[in-house]
C-alpha positions in Angstrom: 14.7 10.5 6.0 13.0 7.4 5.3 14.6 4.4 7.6 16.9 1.7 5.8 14.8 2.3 2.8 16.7 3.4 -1.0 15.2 4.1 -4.5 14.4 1.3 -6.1 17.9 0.1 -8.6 16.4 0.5 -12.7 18.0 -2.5 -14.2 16.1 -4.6 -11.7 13.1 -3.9 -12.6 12.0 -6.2 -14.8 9.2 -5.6 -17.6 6.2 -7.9 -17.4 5.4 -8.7 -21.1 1.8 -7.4 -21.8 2.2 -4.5 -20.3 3.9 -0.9 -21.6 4.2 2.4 -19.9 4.1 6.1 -20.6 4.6 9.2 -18.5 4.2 12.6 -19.0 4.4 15.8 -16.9 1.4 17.6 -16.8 1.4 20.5 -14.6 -1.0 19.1 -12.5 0.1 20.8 -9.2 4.1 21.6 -9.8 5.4 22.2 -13.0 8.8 19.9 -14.6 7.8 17.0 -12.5 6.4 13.6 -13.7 2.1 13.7 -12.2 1.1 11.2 -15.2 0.9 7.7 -15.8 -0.5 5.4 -18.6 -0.4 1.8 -18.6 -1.5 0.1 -21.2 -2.8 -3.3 -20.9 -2.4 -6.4 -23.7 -5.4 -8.6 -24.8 -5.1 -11.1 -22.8 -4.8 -9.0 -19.4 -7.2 -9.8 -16.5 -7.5 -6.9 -13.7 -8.8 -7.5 -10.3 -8.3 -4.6 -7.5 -9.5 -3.8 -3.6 -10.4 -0.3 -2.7 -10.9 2.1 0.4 -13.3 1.6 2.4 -13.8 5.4 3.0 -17.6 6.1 2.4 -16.2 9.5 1.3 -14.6 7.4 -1.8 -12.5 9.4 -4.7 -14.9 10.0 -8.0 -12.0 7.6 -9.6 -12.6 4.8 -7.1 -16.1 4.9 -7.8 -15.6 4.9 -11.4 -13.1 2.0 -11.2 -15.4 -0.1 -9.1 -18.1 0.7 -12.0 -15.6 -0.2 -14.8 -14.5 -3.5 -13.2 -18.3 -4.2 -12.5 -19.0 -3.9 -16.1 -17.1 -7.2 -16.8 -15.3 -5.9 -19.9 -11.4 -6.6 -20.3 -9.6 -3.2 -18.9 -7.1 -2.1 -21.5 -5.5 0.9 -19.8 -5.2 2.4 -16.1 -4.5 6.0 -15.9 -2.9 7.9 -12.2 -2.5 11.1 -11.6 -0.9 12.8 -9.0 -1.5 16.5 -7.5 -5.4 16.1 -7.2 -6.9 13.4 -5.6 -10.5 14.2 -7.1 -12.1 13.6 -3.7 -15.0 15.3 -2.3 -15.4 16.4 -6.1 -19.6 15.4 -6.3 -21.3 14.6 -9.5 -18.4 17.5 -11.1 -15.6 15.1 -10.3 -17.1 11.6 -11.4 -17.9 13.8 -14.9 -13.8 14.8 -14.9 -13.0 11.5 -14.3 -14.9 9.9 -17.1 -13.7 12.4 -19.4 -10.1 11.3 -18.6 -11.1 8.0 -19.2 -12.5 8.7 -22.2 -9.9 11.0 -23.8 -7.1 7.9 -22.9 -9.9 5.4 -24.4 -9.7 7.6 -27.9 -6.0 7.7 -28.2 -5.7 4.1 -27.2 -8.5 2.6 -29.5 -10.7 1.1 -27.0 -14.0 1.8 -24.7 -13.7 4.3 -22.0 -15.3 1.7 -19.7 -12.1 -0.5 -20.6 -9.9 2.5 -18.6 -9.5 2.8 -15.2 -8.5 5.9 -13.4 -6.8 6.6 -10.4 -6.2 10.0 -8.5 -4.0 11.2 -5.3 -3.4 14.4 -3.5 -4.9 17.4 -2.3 -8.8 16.4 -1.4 -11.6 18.6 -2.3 -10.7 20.3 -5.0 -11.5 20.9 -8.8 -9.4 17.7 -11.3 -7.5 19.8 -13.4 -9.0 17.7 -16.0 -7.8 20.4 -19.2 -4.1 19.9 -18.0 -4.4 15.4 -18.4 -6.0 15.7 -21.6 -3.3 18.3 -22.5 -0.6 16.0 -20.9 -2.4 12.3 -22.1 -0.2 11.9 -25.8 2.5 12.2 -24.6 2.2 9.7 -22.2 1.0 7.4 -24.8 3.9 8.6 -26.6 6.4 7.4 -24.5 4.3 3.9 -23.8 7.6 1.2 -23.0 7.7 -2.0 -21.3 10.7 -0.5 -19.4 9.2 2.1 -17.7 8.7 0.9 -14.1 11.1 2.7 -12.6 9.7 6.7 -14.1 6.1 5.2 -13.4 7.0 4.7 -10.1 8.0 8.5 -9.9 5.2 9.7 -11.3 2.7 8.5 -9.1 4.7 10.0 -6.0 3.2 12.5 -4.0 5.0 13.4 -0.3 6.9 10.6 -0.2 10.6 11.1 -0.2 11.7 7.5 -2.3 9.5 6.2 -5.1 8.7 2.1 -4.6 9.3 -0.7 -6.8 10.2 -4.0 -6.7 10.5 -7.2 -9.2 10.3 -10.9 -8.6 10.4 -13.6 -10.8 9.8 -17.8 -9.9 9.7 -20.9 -11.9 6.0 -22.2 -12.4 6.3 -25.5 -14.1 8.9 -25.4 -17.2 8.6 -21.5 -17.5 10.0 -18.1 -15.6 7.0 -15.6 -14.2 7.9 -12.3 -13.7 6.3 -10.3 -11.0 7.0 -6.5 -10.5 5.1 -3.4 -8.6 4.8 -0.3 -7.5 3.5 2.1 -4.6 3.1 5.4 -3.3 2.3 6.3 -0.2 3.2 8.3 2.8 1.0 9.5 5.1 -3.0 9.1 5.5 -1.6 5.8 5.5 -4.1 3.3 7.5 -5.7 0.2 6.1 -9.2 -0.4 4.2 -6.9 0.7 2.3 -3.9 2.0 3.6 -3.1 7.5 0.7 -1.8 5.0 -1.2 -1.7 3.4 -4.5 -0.3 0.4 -5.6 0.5 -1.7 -8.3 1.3 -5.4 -8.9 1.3 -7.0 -12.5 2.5 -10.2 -13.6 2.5 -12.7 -16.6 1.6 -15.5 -15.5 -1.5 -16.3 -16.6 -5.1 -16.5 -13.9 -8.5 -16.8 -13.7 -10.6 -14.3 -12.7 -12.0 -15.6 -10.1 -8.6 -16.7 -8.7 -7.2 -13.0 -9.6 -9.9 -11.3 -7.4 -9.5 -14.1 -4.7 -5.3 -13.5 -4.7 -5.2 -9.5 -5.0 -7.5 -9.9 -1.6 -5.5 -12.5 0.4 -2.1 -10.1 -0.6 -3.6 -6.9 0.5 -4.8 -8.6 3.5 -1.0 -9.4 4.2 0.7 -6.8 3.1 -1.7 -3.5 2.2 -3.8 -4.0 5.2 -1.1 -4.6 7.6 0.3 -1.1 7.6 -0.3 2.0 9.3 1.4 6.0 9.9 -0.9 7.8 11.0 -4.5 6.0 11.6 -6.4 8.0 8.5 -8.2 6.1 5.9 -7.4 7.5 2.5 -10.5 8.3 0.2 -8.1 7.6 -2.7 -6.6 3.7 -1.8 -6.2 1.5 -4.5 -4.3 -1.9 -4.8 -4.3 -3.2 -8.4 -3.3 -7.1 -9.3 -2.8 -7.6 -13.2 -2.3 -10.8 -15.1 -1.5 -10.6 -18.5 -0.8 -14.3 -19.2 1.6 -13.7 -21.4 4.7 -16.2 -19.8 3.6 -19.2 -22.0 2.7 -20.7 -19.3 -1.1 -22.3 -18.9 -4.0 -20.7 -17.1 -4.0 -21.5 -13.6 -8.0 -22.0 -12.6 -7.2 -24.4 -9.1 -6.7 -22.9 -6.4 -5.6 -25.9 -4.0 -2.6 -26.4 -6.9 0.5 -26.1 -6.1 1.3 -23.7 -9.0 -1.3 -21.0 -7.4 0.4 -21.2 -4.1 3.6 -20.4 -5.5 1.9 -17.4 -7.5 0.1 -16.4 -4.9 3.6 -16.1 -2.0 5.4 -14.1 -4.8 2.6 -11.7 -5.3 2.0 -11.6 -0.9 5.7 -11.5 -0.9 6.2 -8.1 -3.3 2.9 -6.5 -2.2 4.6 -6.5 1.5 7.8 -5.4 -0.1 5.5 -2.7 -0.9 3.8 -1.7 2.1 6.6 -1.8 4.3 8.2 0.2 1.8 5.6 3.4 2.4 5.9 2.8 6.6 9.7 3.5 6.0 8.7 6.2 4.5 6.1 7.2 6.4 6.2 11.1 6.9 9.0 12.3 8.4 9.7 8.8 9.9 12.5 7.6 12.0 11.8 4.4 13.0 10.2 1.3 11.5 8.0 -0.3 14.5 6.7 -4.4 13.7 4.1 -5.1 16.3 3.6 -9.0 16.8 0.8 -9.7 19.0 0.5 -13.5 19.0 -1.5 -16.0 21.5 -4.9 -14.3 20.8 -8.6 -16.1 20.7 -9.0 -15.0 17.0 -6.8 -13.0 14.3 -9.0 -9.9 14.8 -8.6 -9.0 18.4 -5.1 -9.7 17.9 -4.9 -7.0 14.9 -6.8 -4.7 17.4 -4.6 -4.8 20.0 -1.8 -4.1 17.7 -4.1 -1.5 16.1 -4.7 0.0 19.1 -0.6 0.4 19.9 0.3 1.5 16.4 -2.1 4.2 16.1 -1.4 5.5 19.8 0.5 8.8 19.2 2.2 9.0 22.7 3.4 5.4 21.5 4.8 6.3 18.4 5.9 10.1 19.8 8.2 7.7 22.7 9.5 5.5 19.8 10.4 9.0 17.9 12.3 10.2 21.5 13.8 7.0 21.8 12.2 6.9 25.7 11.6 3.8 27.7 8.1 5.3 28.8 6.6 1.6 27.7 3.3 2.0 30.1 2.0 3.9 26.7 1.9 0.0 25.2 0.5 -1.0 28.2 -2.1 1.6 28.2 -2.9 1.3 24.8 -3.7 -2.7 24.9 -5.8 -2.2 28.0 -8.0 0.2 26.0 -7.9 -1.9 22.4 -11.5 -3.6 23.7 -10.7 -6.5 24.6 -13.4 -7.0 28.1 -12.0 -10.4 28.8 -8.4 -9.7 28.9 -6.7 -11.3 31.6 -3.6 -8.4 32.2 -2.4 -11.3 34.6 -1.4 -13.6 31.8 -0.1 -10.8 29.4 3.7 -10.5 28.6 5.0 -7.4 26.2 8.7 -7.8 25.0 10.2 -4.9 23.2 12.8 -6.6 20.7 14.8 -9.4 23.0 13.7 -7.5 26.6 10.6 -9.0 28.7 9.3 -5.8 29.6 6.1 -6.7 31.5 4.9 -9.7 32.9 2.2 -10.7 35.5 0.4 -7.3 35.1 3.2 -5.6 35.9 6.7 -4.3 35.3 9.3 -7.5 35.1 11.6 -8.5 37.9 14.2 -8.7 35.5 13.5 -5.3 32.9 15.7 -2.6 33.6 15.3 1.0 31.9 18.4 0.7 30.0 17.9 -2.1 28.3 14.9 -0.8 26.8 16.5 2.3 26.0 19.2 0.2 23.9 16.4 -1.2 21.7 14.4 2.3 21.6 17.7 3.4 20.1 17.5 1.3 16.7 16.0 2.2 13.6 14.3 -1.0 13.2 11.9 -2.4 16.5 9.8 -5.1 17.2 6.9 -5.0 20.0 5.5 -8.4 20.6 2.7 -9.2 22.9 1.4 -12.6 24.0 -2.0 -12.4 25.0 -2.4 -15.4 26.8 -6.0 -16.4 25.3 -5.2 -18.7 22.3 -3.1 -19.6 18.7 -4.3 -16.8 17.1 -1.2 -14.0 15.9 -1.5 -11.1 13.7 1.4 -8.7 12.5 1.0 -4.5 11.9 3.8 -2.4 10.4 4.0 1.0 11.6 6.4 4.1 12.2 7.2 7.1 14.5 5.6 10.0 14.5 8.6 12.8 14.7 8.5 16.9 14.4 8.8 16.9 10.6 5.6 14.8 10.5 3.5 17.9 11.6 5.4 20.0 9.5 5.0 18.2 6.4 1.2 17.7 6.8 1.0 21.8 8.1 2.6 22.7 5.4 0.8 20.2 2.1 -1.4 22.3 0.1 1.6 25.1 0.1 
């Protein structure tokens, strides 16, 4: 079960004006469950987005990138679930434009004003026959209430759909912030499969957009990993619609962008911790602080390098004390220079290893209490500088396995 993590509550979910959303269920891969989303998008909307960095890219990323490229004002986004539309060739960028195209007809504007997002099963055929079948009603149902059965609809393993609303005082007026995610496994960043989705009202330019949706997936998105594997399908979304009443914020040393730009960072890692809780058949939700570093990357490699470590996360899942794994797995994270000698790890309030060695004062209990909770922090100080980066990750338990053996069935 995913750890201290619930479905999201409706009636706080907030709508963002300038936005509506319909959802249908298409058949895509299981009958009687919601696989279709369509958002459609006011006038005054901006869109900026970040994208996997998987050279084996989804024919929808590519065709997003293209459509944001273009410069036109997106109007609509479309997600399906049940196909990913990955490893597809020319076949799949063709199914994808005609998505976009169908969703462009019934919504009155270009197809390269759509963008189209896919997730599931890689390397197979879009079911393109069953979205254009399922695409009215969709439109159909188009509300600005709809967060909550959007964020259903773009589920694929994971157990609890994600959402989240925010709203903050810029100037004289309210701005409303809300979002959604899926995500559950392939989970690893550049991006992290996942999708997610952040719109607000407030009202940006677009070079400030595409500056913000970067520094939040940076802090939130890119901060998260279950299992190590880059997605072909990731896709984080930021979407203005400027329609609070509030005016256009073009500075970005203001102190109206700042506050904008912690509420989006602060629901986009809402979001992302919200997909390691339930990270397949997770059991524990694992923060790794590693601080005192010569630069913010090595410090995100070492704590890379301990995240990803499956006889790490299989200890954390077993609740054993075998804490040489961390050890082992910061020697090997490529640091050459790393002084051992002037490394301590702590595993929540216990100093477990000091001085290159095991601390006079651990004792194996005491780091079996802590292996015991549902919620753990590893923190290493490096000894090497100011520099401190932060990785969200999870255990890796039986069901994991299971789940992933058992996904196309």
């Amino acid at each position: 079960m995913p750890v201290n993590l619930t479905p999201p509550n409706p009636n706080q979910l907030l709508p963002v004006k300038g936005i509506t959303l319909g959802i249908a269920e298409a058949g895509i891969k299981k009958a009687n469950r919601k696989d279709l989303l369509v958002m459609r998008l006011g006038d005054q909307a901006r869109v900026a987005g970040v994208f996997t960095q998987n050279r084996f890219c989804a024919a929808p990323v590519a065709l997003c990138k293209e459509h944001l490229a273009a410069g036109k004002s997106i109007r609509a986004l479309v997600v399906n679930t049940g196909n990913a539309n990955a490893g597809t060739g020319e076949e799949g960028l063709n199914r994808a434009r005609q998505t976009c195209a169908e969703v462009a007809k019934l919504l009155g504007c270009a197809e390269e004003q759509v963008l189209p997002f896919s997730t599931g099963v890689i390397l197979e055929p879009l079911p393109v026959d069953k979205i254009v079948a399922g695409l009215p009603a969709a439109v159909a149902d188009l509300m600005e209430s709809n967060w909550f059965n959007a964020a259903q609809a773009i589920m694929t393993t994971d157990i609890v759909s994600k959402a989240v609303s925010k709203q903050i005082r810029l100037g004289d007026a309210t701005v409303t912030l809300t979002g959604i995610a899926k995500g559950s496994g392939m989970i690893h960043p550049n991006m992290a499969t996942m999708l997610g989705y952040v719109a607000t009202d407030a009202a940006l330019s677009q070079p400030l957009l595409e500056a913000l949706v970067r520094y939040a997936a940076d802090r939130s998105f890119n901060c998260i990993t279950v299992d190590g594997d880059t997605s072909t399908n990731d896709s984080f979304i930021l979407i203005a619609t400027g329609e609070a009443g509030v005016p256009e914020i073009t500075d970005a040393a203001s102190a109206r962008y700042a506050a904008l730009r912690d509420a989006v960072t602060e629901v986009s890692q809402v979001l992302a911790q919200a997909i390691v809780r339930d990270g397949e058949g997770a059991t524990k939700f694992i923060t790794i602080v590693v601080e005192g570093g010569a630069s913010e990357a090595e410090c995100r490699q070492v704590a890379y390098a301990i995240a990803h470590s499956p006889l790490v996360k299989t200890a954390f899942f077993a609740s054993d004390p075998n804490l040489g794994r961390i050890l082992a797995a910061i020697g090997y994270a490529g640091i050459a220079d790393l002084d051992v000698d002037r490394l301590k790890l702590y595993l929540g309030d216990v100093l477990v290893a000091e001085h290159g060695g095991r601390a006079a004062s651990y004792q194996e209990q005491d780091g079996q209490r802590v292996m015991k909770e549902p919620e753990i922090t590893v923190r290493v100080q490096l000894g090497r500088g100011q520099a401190a980066a932060t990785v969200w990750t999870c255990d890796f338990s039986y069901d994991y396995v299971k789940i992933n053996a058992e996904y196309r069935s």
